[in-house]
C-alpha positions in Angstrom: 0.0 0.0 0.0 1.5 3.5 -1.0 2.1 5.9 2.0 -0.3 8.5 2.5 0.7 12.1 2.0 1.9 14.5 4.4 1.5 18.5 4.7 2.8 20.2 7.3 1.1 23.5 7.9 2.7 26.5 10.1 5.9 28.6 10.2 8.6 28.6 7.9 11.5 31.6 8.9 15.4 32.0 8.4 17.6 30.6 11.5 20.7 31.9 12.9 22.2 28.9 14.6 25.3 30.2 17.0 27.4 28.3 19.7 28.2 26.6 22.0 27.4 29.3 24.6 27.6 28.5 28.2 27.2 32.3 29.5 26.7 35.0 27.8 29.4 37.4 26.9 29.8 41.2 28.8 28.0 43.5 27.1 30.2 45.4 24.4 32.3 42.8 23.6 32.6 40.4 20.8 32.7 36.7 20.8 33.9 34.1 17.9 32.3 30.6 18.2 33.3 27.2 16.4 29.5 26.7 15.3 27.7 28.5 13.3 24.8 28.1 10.6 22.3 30.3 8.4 19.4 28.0 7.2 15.5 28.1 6.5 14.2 26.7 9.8 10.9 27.4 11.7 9.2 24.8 13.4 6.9 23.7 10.5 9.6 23.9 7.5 12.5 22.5 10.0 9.6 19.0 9.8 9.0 19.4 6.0 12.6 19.3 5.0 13.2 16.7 6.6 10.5 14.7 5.0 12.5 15.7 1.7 15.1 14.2 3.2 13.1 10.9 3.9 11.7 10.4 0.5 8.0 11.2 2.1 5.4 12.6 -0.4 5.3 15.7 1.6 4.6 19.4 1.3 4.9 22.9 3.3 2.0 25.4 3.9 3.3 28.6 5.2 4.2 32.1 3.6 8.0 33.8 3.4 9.0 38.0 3.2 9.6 39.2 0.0 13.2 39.3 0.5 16.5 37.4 0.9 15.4 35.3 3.2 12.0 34.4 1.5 13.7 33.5 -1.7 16.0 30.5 0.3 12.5 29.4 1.9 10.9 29.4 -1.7 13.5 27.8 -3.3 13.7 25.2 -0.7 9.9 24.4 -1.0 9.3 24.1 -4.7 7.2 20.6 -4.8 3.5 19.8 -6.2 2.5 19.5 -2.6 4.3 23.0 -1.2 2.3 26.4 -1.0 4.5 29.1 0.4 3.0 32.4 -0.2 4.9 35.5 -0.5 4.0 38.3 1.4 5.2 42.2 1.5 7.6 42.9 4.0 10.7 41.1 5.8 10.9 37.4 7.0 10.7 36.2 10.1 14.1 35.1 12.0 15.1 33.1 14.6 18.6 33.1 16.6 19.7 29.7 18.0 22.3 29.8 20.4 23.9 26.4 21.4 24.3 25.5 24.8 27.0 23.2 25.7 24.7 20.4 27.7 22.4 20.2 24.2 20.1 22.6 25.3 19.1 25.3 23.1 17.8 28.9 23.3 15.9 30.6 21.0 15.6 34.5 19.9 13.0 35.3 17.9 11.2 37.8 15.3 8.0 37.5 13.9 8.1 39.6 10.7 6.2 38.0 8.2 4.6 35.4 10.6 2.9 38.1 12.6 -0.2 38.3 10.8 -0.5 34.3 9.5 -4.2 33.5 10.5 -6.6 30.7 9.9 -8.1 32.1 6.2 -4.7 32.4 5.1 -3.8 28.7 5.9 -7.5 27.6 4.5 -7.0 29.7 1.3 -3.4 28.3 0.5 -4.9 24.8 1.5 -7.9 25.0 -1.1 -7.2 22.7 -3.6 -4.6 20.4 -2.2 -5.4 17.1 -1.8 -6.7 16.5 2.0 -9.0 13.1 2.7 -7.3 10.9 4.1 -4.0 13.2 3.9 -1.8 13.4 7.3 -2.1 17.0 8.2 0.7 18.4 11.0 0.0 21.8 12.7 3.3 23.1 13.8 4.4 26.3 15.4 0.7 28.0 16.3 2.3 29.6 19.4 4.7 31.4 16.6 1.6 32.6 14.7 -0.2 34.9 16.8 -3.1 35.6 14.6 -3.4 32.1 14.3 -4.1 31.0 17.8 -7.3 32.4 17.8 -8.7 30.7 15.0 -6.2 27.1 15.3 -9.4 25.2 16.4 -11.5 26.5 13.9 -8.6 25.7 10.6 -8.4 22.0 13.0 -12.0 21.5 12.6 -11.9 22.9 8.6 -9.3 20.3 8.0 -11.3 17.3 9.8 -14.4 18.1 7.9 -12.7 17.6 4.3 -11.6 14.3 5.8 -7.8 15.2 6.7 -6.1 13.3 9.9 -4.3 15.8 12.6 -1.7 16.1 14.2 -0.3 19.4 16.4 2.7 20.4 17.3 2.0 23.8 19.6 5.5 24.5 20.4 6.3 27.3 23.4 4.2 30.6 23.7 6.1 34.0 24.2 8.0 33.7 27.3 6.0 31.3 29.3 2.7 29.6 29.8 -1.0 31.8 30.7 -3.7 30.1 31.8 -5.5 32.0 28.6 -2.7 29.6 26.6 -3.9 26.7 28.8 -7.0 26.9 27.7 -6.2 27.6 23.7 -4.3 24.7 24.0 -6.6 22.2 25.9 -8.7 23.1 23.0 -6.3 22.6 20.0 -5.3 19.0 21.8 -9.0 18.1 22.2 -9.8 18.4 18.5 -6.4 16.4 17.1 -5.6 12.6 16.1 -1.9 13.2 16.9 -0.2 15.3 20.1 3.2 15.6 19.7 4.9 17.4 22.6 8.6 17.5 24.3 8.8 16.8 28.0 8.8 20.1 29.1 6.1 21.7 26.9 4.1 18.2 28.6 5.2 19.5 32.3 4.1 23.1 31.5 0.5 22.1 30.1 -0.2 19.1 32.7 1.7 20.8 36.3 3.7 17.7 36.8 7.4 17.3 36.9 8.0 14.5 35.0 6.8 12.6 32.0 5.0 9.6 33.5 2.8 12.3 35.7 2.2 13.8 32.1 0.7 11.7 30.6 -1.6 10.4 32.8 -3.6 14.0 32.9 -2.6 15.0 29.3 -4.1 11.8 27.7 -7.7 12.6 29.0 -7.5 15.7 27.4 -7.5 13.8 24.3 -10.0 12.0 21.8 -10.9 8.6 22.9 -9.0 6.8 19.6 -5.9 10.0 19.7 -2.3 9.5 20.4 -0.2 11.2 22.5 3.2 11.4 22.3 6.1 13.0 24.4 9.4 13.6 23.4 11.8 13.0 26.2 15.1 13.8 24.3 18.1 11.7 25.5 15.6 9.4 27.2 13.5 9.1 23.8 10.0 8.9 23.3 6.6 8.1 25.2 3.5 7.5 23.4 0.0 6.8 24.8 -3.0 5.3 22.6 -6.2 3.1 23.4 -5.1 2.9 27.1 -1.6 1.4 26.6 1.5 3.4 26.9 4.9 2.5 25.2 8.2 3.6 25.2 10.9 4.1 22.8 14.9 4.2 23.8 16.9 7.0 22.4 19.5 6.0 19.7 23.0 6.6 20.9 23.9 9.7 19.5 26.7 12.9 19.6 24.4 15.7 19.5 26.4 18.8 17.9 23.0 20.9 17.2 19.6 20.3 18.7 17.8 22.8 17.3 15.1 21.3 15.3 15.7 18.2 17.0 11.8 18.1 18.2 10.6 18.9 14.6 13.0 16.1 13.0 11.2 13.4 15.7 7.9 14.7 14.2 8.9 13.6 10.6 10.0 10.2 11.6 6.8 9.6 13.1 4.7 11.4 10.1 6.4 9.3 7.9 5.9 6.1 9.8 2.4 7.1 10.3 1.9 8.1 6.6 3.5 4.1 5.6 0.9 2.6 8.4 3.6 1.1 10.9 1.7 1.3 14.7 2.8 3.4 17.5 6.3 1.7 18.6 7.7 1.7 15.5 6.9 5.1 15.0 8.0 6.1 18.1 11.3 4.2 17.2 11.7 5.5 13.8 11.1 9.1 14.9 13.9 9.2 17.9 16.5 7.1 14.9 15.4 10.2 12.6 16.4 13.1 15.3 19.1 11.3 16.3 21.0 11.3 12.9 19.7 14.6 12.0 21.3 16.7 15.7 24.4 14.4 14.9 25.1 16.2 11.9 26.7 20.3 11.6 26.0 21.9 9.2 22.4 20.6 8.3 22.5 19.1 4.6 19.5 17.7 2.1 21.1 14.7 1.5 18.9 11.4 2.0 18.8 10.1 5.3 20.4 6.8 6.2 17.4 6.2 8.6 14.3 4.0 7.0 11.9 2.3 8.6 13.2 -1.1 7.5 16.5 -0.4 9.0 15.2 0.8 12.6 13.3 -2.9 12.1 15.9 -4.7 11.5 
């Protein structure tokens, strides 16, 4: 049976990736650093190229600025399955900085993003093929016309027979109970919850992911998956009353940033070829794990297939 297709629907932006930084420097000074990178990123194109990368029938719904930057994120997303719109002024950015422990920090800029709402994501999505297509979400909480109306696009995309799945990602400095609620909401009306351990801590109150999922998974459809993305300690997914875990591959990280968006292709693209929820959870951490081992980010195919995480 041919594997379904995938769009991923959300931000797409320019990164600045910069490190490793373990304090930052005295203001007025400069600082040199052995890593450094200038790629299209953004939660929902990091995802999409790295379906590329898989061989996935995939596209990219977002929009790009009509300048520099825009032209690298159109001419990276040039497919029969890609809509990236232009719109009039500059692209959004994001600056990465490496931390030396594999965390990451992010500084942001909306620009084009800013104003990214629910008819614009309909109107680019008019016409694409969408029952019984795998539909990801990524990257509302970077969209702040969006959030308003994320439900609303959720429950567009259900009614023309697409499956979803949502990545949030983190709001503007931290959690509200106003983004509580948007997101309860969101999580409520998806097939698929893909969130990392401390984007589950923040939503459910608990400390760890065990405690997560236990009040997250109610919050979900009766026949939904949840999964959390627990980094070095890999993956926890939670379906039809069951929960399974998948083992991190060993792995060098040199550059985690994208690292949650990677997982989510691994598991799109295990959904989209029908393999249940411990393979998928296994393909996705063998995915991020080759893709934060690499510097600088490449297309090139990936080694990791399904077959050989199977094997």
């Amino acid at each position: 049976m041919a594997a379904r297709p995938i769009l991923v629907v959300g931000n797409a932006n320019q990164d600045v990736i910069i490190g490793h930084l373990d304090q930052w420097p005295e203001r007025g000074t400069e600082s040199f650093f052995a890593h450094g990178d200038l790629r299209v990123g953004g939660s929902a194109a990091n995802t999409a190229l790295v379906l590329q990368r898989l061989g996935a029938r995939s596209g990219l719904v977002s929009a790009r600025g009509d300048d520099f930057a825009g032209e690298a994120i159109g001419r990276a997303f040039d497919g029969p399955l890609d809509r990236v719109a232009m719109r009039a002024g500059a692209t959004g950015f994001t600056i990465g900085l490496l931390h030396p422990d594999s965390e990451r920090t992010f500084l942001s800029s909306l620009g084009h993003l800013g104003d990214l709402d629910a008819d614009f994501f309909c109107t680019e999505l008019d016409g694409l093929p969408l029952d019984g297509t795998l539909v990801m979400l990524s990257g509302g909480f970077a969209m702040p016309a969006l959030m308003k109306g994320h439900r609303a696009l959720q429950d567009w995309l259900r009614a023309r027979g697409a499956e979803i799945a949502i990545d949030p990602g983190w709001p503007d400095g931290d959690w509200t109970p106003d983004e509580r609620t948007l997101a309860r909401d969101w999580i409520a009306g998806c097939d698929h919850l893909l969130v990392n351990d401390k984007e589950a801590a923040a939503l459910a109150g608990t400390d760890d992911a065990e405690s997560a999922t236990a009040t997250l998974a109610p919050w979900l459809d009766a026949e939904a998956t949840l999964v959390i993305k627990r980094g070095a300690k890999g993956a926890t997914g939670h379906s039809n009353g069951r929960t399974l875990h998948a083992s991190a591959v060993p792995a060098q990280p040199v550059d985690t940033v994208g690292a949650g968006d990677s997982f989510n292709a691994g598991y799109l693209d295990a959904l989209a070829r029908g393999m249940p929820l411990h393979e998928r959870l296994k393909h996705a951490v063998a995915v991020a794990g080759e893709v934060i081992a690499e510097f600088p980010r490449t297309s090139s195919p990936l080694g990791t297939t399904p077959e050989s995480v199977l094997a």
